[in-house]
C-alpha positions in Angstrom: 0.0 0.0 0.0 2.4 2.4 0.6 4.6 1.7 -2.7 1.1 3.0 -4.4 1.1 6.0 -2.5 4.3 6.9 -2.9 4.1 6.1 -6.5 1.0 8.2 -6.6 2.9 10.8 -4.7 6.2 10.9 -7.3 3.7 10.9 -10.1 1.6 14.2 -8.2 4.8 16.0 -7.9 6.6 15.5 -11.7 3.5 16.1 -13.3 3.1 19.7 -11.4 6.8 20.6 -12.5 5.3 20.7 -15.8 4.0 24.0 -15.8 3.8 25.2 -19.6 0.1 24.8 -21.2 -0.2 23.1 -23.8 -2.9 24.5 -26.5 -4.7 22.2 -28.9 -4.1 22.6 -32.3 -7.8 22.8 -33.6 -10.5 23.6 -32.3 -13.9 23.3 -32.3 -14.8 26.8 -33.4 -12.2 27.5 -35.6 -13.6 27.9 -39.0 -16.5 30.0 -37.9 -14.3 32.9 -36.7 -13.8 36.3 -37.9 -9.9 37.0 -39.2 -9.9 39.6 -36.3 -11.1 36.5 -33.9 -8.3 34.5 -35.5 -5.5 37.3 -35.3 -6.3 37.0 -31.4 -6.0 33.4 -31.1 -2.4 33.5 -32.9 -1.6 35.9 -30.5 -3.0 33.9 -27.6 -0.8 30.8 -29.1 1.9 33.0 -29.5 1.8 34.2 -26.1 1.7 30.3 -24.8 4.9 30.1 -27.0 6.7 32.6 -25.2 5.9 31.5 -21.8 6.9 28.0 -22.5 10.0 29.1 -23.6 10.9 30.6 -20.6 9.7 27.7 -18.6 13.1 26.3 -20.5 15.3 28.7 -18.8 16.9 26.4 -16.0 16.4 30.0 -14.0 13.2 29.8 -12.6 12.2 28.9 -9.5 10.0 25.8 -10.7 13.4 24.6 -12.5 15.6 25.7 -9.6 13.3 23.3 -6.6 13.8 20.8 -9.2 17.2 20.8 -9.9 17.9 21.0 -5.7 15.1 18.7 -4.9 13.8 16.5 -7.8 16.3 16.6 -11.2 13.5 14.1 -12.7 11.4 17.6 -12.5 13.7 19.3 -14.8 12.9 16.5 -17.2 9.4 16.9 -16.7 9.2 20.5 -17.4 11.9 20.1 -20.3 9.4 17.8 -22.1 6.1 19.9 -21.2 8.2 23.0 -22.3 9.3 21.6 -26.0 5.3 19.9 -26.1 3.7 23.5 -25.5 6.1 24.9 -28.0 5.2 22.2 -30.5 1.5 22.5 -30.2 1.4 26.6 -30.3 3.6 26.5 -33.6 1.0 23.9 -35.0 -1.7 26.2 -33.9 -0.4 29.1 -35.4 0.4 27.6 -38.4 -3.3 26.1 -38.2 -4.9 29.5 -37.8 -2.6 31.0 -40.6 -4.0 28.6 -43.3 -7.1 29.6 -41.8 -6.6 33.0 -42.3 -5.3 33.1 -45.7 -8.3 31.0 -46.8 -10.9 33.8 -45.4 -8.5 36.2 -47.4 -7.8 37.9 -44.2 -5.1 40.6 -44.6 
């Protein structure tokens, strides 16, 4: 019983170093919105972008705990960090296509 719970425990604790978000690529509303609705969503994405790249920075405080208390955290975030980036470059790109098919300018 207790190998669970500390399993659960470890499991708790890596997953919440992995702070970035993560956007979805599509979604559901996509094609029914406005190129000024769109231009705010790439921005959105954009902004997700930016913040998981500085959740890269082995600087910040999440990073720092990890790297004094838990390296496997650094790991975590790492991955999460790259993942986010990923996802908000596919989104961007997904909203662009959008865009230039609405003849946005």
């Amino acid at each position: 019983m207790s190998k669970i719970l500390s399993s659960l425990l470890i499991l708790v604790f890596v997953a919440s170093c992995a702070t970035p978000h993560v956007v979805s690529v599509v979604g559901p509303n996509d094609s029914r919105m406005s190129c000024s609705e769109l231009s705010a969503e790439i921005a959105t994405a954009a902004n997700y972008k930016r913040d998981a790249k500085a959740e890269k920075s082995l600087g910040t405080a999440t990073n720092v705990g990890a790297i004094l208390f838990w390296l496997p955290g650094v790991v975590a975030t790492q991955m999460n960090a790259n993942e986010a980036i990923r996802a908000a470059d596919e989104r961007i790109n997904h909203l662009n296509r959008l865009r230039a098919k609405k003849n946005c300018d």
